[in-house]
N, C-alpha and C positions, 0 to 999 in steps of 0.2 A: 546356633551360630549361622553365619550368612556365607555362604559358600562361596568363593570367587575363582576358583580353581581347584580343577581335578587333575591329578598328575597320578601316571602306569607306570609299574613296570609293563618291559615289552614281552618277552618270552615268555607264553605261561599265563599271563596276564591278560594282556591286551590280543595278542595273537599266538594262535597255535601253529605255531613254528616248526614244532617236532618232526613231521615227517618227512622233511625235506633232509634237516640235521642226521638223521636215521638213514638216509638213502645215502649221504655222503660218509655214513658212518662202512655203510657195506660196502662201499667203494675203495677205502681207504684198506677197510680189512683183506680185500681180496687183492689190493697193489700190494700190501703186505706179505701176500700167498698164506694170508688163512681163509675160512669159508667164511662165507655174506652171514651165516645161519647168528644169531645173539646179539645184531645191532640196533633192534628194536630195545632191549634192554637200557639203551642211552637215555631214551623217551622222557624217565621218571628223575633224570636230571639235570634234563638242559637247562633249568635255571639256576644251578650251580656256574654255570661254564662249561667252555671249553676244555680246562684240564680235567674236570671230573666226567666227560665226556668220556673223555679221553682212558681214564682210570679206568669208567665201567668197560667201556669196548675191547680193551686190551689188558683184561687185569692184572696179565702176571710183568706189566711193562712196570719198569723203576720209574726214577722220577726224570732223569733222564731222559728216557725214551716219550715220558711223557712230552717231554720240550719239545725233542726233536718228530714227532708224528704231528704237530700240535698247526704249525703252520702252514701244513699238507692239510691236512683236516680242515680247515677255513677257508684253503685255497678252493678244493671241492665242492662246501657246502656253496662258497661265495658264486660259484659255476653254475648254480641251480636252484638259485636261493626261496624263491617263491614258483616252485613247480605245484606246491600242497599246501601253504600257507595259507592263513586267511583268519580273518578277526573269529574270536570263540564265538559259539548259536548265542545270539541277542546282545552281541558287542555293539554289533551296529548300531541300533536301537537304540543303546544307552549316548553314543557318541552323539546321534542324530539328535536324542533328547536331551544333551546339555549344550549340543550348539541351537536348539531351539532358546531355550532359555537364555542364551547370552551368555554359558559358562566357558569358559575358556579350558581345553584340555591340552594335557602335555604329557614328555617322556620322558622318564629317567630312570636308565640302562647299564649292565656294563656291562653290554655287547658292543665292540670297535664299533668306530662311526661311521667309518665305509660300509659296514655289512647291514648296519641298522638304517642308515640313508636308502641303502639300497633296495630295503625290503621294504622299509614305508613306500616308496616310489613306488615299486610292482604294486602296491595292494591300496595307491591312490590316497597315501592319507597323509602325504607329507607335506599337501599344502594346505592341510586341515588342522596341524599339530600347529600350538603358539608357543609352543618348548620344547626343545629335543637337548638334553643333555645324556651322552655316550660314556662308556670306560674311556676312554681316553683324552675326554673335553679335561680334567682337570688330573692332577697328580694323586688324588684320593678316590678311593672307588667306593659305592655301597659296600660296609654298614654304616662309612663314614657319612654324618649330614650335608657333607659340602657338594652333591650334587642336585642335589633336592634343595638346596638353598640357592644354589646357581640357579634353577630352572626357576623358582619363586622369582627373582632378579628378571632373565628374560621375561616371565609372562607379568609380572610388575605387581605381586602380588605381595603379601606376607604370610611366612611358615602355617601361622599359626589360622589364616583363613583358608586355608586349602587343604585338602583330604589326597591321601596317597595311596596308591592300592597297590598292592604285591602278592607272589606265588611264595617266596622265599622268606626266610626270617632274617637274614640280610636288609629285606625290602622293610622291614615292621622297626626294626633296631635302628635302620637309617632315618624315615620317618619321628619317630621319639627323638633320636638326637636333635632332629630340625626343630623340634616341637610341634608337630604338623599332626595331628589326627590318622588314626590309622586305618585300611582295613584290610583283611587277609582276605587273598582267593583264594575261596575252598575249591575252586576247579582245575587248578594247575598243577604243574607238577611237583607232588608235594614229595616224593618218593615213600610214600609211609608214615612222614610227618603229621603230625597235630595240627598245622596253625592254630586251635584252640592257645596251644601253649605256649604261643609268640608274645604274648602281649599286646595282642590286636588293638583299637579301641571297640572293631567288631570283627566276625568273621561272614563274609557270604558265601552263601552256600555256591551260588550260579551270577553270568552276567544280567541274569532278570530280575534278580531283587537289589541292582546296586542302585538303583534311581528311587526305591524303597526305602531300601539304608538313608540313603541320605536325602530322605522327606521329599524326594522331587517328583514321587510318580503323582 
């Protein structure tokens, strides 16, 4: 096929986001009066979200509590957001080598768009991106297609000429519904996961064989 677009997820994906997420995660825990000690444990699911953040850090919180800690927990990380950020070792590369090419790349998240605006900005890549669709651009979030079809729309492509690449199986499931080619990072946060057994149309293993995968090195 002829590639006309590459479309991330953010989290996990494209950038490793985690240690920031983590740092507001001990913040929160100690506004709470427990210890900082077990907020790294979030790490392995920041691409679930926020509530399941939230679930790992605080496990014996109900669902409830989950709500209410939930927009504290954003409010902090949003305070700090690219203290530790930065695209994964040979993201760059891969960026730099499909805007060498003329490929057009993009994003679609369902991380709010305030926080994912915010963090593309610190880390310079927000007027490099030709598609930024957020959780809250439309009424339906990944594993539904309709963000990944939005973002096809902005960069004027179609589904089925563009490759999507995700941490999550969310990301592999919303992919297939578009009709869009799949592939699984094997480098994100998978918490124990397989991606094998997503339904990939591939998995890679790191950011240095994705220009590989998809015949462009």
């Amino acid at each position: 096929m002829t590639i006309q677009a590459i479309f991330f997820d953010l989290d996990g994906t494209l950038v490793d986001s985690a240690p920031d997420m983590v740092e507001a995660m001990r913040r929160l825990r100690v506004e709470q009066g427990e210890s900082a000690d077990g907020a790294e444990s979030i790490g392995a699911v920041v691409s679930k979200g926020g509530r399941a953040m939230i679930r790992r850090g605080f496990p014996a919180a109900d669902e409830a509590r989950v709500e209410a800690l939930l927009p504290r927990f954003l409010d902090l990380y949003a305070q700090a957001i690219a203290v530790h950020a930065a695209l994964f070792p040979g993201m760059g590369e891969v960026l730099a080598g499909l805007e060498d090419r003329g490929i057009p790349w993009g994003i679609v998240t369902n991380k709010p768009g305030a926080l994912a605006r915010s963090l593309l900005a610190a880390l310079r890549l927000d007027t490099r991106c030709a598609a930024l669709v957020t959780g809250d651009c439309l009424p339906l979030k990944k594993p539904d297609p309709a963000p990944i079809l939005r973002a096809c729309e902005i960069a004027g492509v179609a589904a089925t000429a563009g490759i999507y690449v995700g941490d999550d199986l969310r990301d592999i499931e919303a992919g297939r519904a578009a009709g869009m080619p799949t592939i699984a990072a094997g480098w994100g946060y998978l918490d124990g996961e397989d991606p094998h057994t997503w339904g990939a149309d591939c998995v890679v293993e790191s950011p240095a064989g994705l220009l590989v995968a998809l015949g462009l090195d």
